[in-house]
C-alpha positions in Angstrom: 100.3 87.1 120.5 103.1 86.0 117.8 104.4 88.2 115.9 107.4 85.8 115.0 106.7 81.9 114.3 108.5 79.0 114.9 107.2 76.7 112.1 109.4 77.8 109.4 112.1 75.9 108.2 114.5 75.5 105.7 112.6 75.0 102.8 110.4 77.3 100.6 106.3 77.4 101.2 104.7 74.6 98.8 102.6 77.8 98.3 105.3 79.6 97.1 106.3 77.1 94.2 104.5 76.4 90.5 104.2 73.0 89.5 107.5 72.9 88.4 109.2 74.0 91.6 110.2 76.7 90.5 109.1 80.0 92.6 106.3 82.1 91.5 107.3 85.3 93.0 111.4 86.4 93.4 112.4 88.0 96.3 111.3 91.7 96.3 114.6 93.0 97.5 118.1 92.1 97.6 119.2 89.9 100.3 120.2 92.5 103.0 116.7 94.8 101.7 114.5 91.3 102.3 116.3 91.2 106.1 116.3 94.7 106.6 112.6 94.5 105.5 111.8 92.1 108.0 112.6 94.0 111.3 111.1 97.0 110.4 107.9 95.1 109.8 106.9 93.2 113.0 107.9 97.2 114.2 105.9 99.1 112.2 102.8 96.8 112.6 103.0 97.2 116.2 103.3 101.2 116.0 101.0 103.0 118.4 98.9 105.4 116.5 96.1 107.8 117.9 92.8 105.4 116.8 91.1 108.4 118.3 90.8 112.3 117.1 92.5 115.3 118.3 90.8 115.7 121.9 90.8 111.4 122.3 87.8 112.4 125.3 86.0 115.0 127.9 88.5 117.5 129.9 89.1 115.9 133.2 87.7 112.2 132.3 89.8 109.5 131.2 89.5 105.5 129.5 90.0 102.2 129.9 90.0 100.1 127.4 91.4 97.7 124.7 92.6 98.4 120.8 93.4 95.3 118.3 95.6 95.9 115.7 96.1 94.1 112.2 99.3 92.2 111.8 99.4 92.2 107.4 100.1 89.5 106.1 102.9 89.2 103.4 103.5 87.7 100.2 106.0 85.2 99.1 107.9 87.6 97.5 108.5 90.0 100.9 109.0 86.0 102.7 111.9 84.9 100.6 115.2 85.1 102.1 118.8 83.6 101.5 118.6 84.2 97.7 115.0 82.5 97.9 116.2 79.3 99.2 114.0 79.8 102.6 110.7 81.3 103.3 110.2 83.3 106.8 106.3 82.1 108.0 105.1 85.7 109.2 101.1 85.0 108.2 100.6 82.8 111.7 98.2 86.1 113.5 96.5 88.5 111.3 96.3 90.5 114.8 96.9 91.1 118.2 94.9 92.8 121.5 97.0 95.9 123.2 95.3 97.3 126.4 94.9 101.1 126.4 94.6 103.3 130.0 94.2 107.2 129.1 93.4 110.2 131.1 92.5 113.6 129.5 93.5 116.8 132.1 91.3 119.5 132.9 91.3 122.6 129.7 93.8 125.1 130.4 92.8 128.0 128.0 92.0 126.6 124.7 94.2 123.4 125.2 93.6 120.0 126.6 96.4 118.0 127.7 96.1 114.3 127.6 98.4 110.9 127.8 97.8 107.4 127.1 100.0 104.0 128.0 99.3 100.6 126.2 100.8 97.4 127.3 101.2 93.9 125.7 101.5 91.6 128.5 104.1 88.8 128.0 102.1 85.7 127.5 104.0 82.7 125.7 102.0 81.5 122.8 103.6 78.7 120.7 106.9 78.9 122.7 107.4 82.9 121.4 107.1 85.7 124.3 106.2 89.0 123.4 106.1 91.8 125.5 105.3 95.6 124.0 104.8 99.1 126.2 103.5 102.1 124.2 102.8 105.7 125.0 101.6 108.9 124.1 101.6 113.0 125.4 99.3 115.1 123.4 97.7 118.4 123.2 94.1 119.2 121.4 92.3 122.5 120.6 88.8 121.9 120.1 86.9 124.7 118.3 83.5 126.5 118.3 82.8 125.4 115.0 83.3 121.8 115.6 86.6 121.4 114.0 89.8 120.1 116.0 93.8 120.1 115.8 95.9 118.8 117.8 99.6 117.2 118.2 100.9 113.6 120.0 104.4 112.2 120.6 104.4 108.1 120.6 106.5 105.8 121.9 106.3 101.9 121.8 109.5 99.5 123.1 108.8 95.6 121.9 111.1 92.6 122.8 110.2 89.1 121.8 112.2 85.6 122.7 111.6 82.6 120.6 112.6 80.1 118.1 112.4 83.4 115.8 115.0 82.4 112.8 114.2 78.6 112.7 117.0 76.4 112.5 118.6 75.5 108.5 118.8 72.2 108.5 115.5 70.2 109.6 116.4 68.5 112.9 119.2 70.9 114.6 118.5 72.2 118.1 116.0 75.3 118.3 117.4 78.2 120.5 115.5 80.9 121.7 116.3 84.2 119.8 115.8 88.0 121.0 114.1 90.5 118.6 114.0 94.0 120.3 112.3 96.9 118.5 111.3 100.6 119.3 109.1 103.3 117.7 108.6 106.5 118.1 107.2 109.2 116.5 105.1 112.5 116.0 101.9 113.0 114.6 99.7 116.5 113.7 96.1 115.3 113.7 92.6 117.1 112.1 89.3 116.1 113.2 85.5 117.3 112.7 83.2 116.8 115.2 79.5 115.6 114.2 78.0 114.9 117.2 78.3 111.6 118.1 80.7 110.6 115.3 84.5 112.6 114.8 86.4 111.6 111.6 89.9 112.3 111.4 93.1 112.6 109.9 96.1 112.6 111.0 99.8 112.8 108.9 103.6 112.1 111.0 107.1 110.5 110.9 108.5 107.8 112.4 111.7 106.3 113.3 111.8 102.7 113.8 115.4 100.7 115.8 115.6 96.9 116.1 118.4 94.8 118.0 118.2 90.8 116.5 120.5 88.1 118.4 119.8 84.8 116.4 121.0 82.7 119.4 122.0 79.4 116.8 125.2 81.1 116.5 125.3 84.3 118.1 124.5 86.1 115.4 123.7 89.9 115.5 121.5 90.5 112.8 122.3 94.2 111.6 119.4 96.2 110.4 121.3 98.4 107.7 118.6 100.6 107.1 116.2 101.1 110.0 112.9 102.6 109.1 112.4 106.6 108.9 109.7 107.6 107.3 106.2 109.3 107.3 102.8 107.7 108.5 99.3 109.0 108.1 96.6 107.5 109.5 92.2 107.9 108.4 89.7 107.1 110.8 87.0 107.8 113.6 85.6 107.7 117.2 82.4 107.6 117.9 80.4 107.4 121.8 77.5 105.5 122.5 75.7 104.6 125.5 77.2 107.8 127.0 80.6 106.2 128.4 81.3 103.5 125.4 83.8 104.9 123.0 84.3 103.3 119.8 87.2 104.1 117.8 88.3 102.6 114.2 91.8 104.0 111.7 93.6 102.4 108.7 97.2 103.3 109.7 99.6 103.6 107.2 103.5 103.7 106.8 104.5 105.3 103.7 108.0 104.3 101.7 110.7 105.2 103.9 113.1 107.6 103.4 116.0 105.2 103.7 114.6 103.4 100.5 117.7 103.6 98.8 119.2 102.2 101.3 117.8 99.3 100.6 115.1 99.3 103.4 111.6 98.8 102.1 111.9 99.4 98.3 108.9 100.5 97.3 107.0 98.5 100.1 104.9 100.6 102.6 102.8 98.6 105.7 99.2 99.7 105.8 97.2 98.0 108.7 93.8 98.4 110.2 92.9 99.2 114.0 89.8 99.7 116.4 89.5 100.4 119.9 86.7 100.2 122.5 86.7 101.9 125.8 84.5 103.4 128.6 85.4 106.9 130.0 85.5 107.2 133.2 85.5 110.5 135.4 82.6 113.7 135.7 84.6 115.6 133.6 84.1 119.3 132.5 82.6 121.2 129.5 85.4 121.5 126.4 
């Protein structure tokens, strides 16, 4: 997976030019919004959401599996940095595989406990190394009626090494930088059960922290206004074939609250996600 790429350098994307040479799009923030911008975003696309409804399987059965998840791509105008004198490529993977191990606990009164861990394994693409561990705890109450709630805690630690902010000047050395992010999170979800089909809905905050060492010159890149904000996030599982779960969300992260803080403007990250995984275990009746 790359989330950062190493092909940019300093010039601005032919793309990103009229004619004339002159850009078509200005930055979209100042210059400390546009950087500020950029860490929260390789964060907040990597976010672990639910992609499943409020009771993710069967009591007492759990689920292996594997989610992808879209990476947006962004525009020259969210690219631009260095008072538009540089363009950041960010548009290299338009997404990235996560593998997903979950286990629901028998019911205890109207109440099912479950947990899930995902894991990125660190596998160099293009020189870049990315390695992300997620996680969840929740608790669903499924109802007689068919309807659902439920409540999950998520928590997802990323570090990447690579030739993240490309050299200035075509020719220097390339070093290896470090990008570290976390997430976490809360989430209250709402589903309806259909029979083999459950939309739901879910609606949380998030906090987002990132630590960037731009090894050139030792640079610590501060993140002046780390994302905190709400998410929401629309989808559906579904089961066929008995043990194949199918799961599918458009996850969203809404303007944060540090806006004026020049964090993402008016910018929000909307990505899309599926899963597929086979549950395992007898299990019990919900």
């Amino acid at each position: 997976m790359l989330l950062f790429v190493s092909t940019a350098l300093a010039f601005v994307d032919p793309a990103c030019l009229d004619d004339s040479g002159n850009l078509i799009q200005e930055p979209a923030l100042v210059e400390e919004g546009q950087a500020n911008f950029l860490q929260n975003y390789p964060a907040l696309s990597t976010s672990f959401s639910s992609i499943h409804a409020p009771v993710p399987h069967d009591p007492g059965t759990g689920s292996i599996g594997v989610e992808v998840f879209g990476i947006p791509p962004l525009d020259c105008s969210r690219r631009l940095v260095l008072s538009g004198t540089k363009t950041e490529d960010t548009n290299k993977t338009p997404a990235a595989p996560r593998f997903r191990l979950s286990f629901a606990m028998p019911q205890i009164g109207p109440a099912i406990v479950y947990g899930t861990v995902g894991y990125v394994p660190p596998v160099t693409v293009a020189g870049t190394r990315n390695v992300i561990l997620s996680g969840e705890v929740g608790v669903g109450i499924p109802m007689e009626s068919g309807a659902s709630v439920g409540l999950r805690y998520h928590h997802t630690l990323q570090k990447t090494v690579g030739e993240i902010a490309t050299p200035f000047n075509e020719g220097d050395p390339a070093y290896d930088d470090f990008y570290s992010a976390a997430t976490l999170g809360a989430d209250l979800l709402v589903g309806y059960d259909l029979g083999k089909v459950e939309p739901y809905l879910s609606v949380g905050i998030q906090d987002v922290s990132t630590f960037f060492v731009i090894a050139d010159d030792a640079f610590l890149a501060n993140n002046t206004a780390p994302y905190l904000g709400m998410t929401t996030g629309l989808g559906a599982q579904a089961t066929v074939m008995e043990k194949v779960q199918l799961g599918g969300e458009v996850h969203a992260a809404l303007p944060s609250f540090n806006a004026d803080k020049r964090a993402l403007g008016s910018a929000h990250v909307v990505t899309g996600r599926v899963r597929i995984a086979y549950v395992f275990g007898a299990g019990e009746e919900s």
